[in-house]
Phi, psi and omega in degrees: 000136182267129205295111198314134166327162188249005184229118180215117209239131167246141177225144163149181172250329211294121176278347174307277176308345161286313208284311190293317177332294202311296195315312188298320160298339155311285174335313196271355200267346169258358162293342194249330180212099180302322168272024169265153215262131152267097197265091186278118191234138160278116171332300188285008168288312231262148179239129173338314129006290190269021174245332151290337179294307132343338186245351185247161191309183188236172186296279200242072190359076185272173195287200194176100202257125182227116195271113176254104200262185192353081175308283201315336182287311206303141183268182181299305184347284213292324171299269231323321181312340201291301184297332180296325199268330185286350178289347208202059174279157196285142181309124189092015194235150172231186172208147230208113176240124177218135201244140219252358179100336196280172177312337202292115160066053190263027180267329188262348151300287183335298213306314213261013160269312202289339156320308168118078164265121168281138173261121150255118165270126167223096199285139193291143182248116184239313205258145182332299197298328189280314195310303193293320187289325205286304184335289199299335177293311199316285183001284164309306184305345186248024150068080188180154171235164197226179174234165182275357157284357187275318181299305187309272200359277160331295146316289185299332158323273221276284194138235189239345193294116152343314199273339182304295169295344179298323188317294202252037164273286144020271203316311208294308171328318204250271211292001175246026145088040181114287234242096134001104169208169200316315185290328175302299158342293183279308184327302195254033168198038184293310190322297142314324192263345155283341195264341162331161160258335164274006174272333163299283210330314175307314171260353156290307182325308162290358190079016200276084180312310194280327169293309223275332176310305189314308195286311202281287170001300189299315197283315159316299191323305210257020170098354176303126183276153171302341148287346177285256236297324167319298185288340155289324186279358169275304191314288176289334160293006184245311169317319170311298184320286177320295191250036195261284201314315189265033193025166226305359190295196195279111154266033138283359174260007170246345168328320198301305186294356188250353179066023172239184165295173161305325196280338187300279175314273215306330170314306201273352183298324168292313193282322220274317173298317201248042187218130145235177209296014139284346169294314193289327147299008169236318141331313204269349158289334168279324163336282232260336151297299169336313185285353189258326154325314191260012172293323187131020178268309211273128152340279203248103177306303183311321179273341162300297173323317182304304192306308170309244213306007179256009194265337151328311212270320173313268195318323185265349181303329207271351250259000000 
């Protein structure tokens, strides 16, 4: 087995995947030395002083991942020590430089990739479409597939955190025996997924008057703040629009241009059919009210919502 680099730089902000970053040069530098010690430091504690001290060999020279985190803090001094000492580390020590990805000290990323540093990147996952690959990638790693109506589901469950979704993909994965589909998703997740905001949006959107009250209850009942839900129903209505404008194609061929998924397009190319362009400007006018309701406009947030959604529901009965 070939002996892990000694040099080694994570950039990104995403903290899941930073963290895994980490771990997978732990793994590999203990597949080879089980005892060897990790050390996690914030850069900007530190004085050069303490980095070569941290960099130098041990009495008995055990191995050693000495972890530097948010690097971008660090002053001119201490990067240069950084890039000077990482050039020449004690035998059996790696190093593990992490960066947050920003303009902030990117003169000493630059040093130590031209340096030979292998990069892992872990760029922040904001849009709907990444939320749906990292699903579908987690799946895999934990050697099980999903489907992508399983994916929204899920999305609509869980929400946007990573670690959340990694869990319960994980979970979804080991209990249905691999292979991931929509019904699997809502069995072991109905609670959350009626109680969404995207689940109000999905049954205002569609016109379901009595699911979409039945959804929003649920969701006041268990406590879903009022701003998830302001902001889904602003979310599917902006989505209507987006594919309403780009008609009827394949939507794996408009993901792109549309910047969501496929299952995402092809839902609202359903829903979309029962809106017309005056509804829709009458929706998004209760929207754009609502959100300002639940913000701090409104007495009663709850009762804005409602009133926000049956004046939706109004609007499209009109279409």
């Amino acid at each position: 087995m070939a002996a892990p680099a000694p040099l080694r730089l994570v950039i990104g902000e995403e903290e899941l995947l930073v963290e895994r970053a980490i771990e997978q040069v732990v793994a590999e530098v203990r597949a080879g030395d089980p005892s060897a010690e990790v050390r996690r430091m914030r850069a900007s504690e530190l004085t050069p002083a303490d980095l070569a001290e941290s960099l130098g060999p041990s009495l008995f020279a055990e191995g050693r991942v000495l972890v530097l985190l948010a690097v971008q803090e660090v002053g001119k001094e201490l990067a240069g020590a950084i890039v000077e000492q990482s050039a020449d580390p004690a035998e059996g020590i790696v190093l593990v430089v992490v960066h947050s990805g920003g303009a902030r000290n990117k003169a000493l990323v630059d040093a130590l990739r031209k340096a030979g540093a292998p990069v892992t990147t872990c760029n922040k996952i904001t849009r709907m479409d990444e939320r749906s690959d990292f699903v579908r990638a987690e799946a895999r790693r934990v050697g099980g597939k999903i489907t992508g109506d399983a994916i929204g589901a899920l999305l609509e469950a869980v929400g946007s955190d990573l670690r959340e979704l990694a869990s319960a993909t994980s979970q979804l994965v080991a209990d249905t025996g691999g292979s991931v589909d929509e019904r699997a998703v809502r069995r072991y997740h109905r609670g959350r997924a009626e109680a969404s905001g995207f689940a109000v949006a999905d049954k205002v959107v569609a016109g379901d008057r009595a699911g979409a009250i039945e959804a929003l209850r649920w969701a006041q009942l268990l406590g879903t703040p009022s701003v998830l839900v302001a902001d889904a129903l602003a979310d599917a209505l902006r989505t209507l629009a987006k594919v309403g404008s780009a008609g009827r194609g394949d939507p794996n061929r408009l993901a792109g241009t549309l910047g969501m998924p496929p299952w995402k397009i092809r839902k609202a190319q359903q829903a979309v059919r029962g809106w017309g362009p005056e509804a829709l400007a009458e929706a998004f006018a209760a929207a754009a009210e609502v959100n300002a309701d639940v913000k701090g406009a409104a007495a009663d947030p709850d009762y804005a919502l409602e009133r926000a959604v049956l004046r939706i529901l109004a609007a499209r009965s009109r279409r």
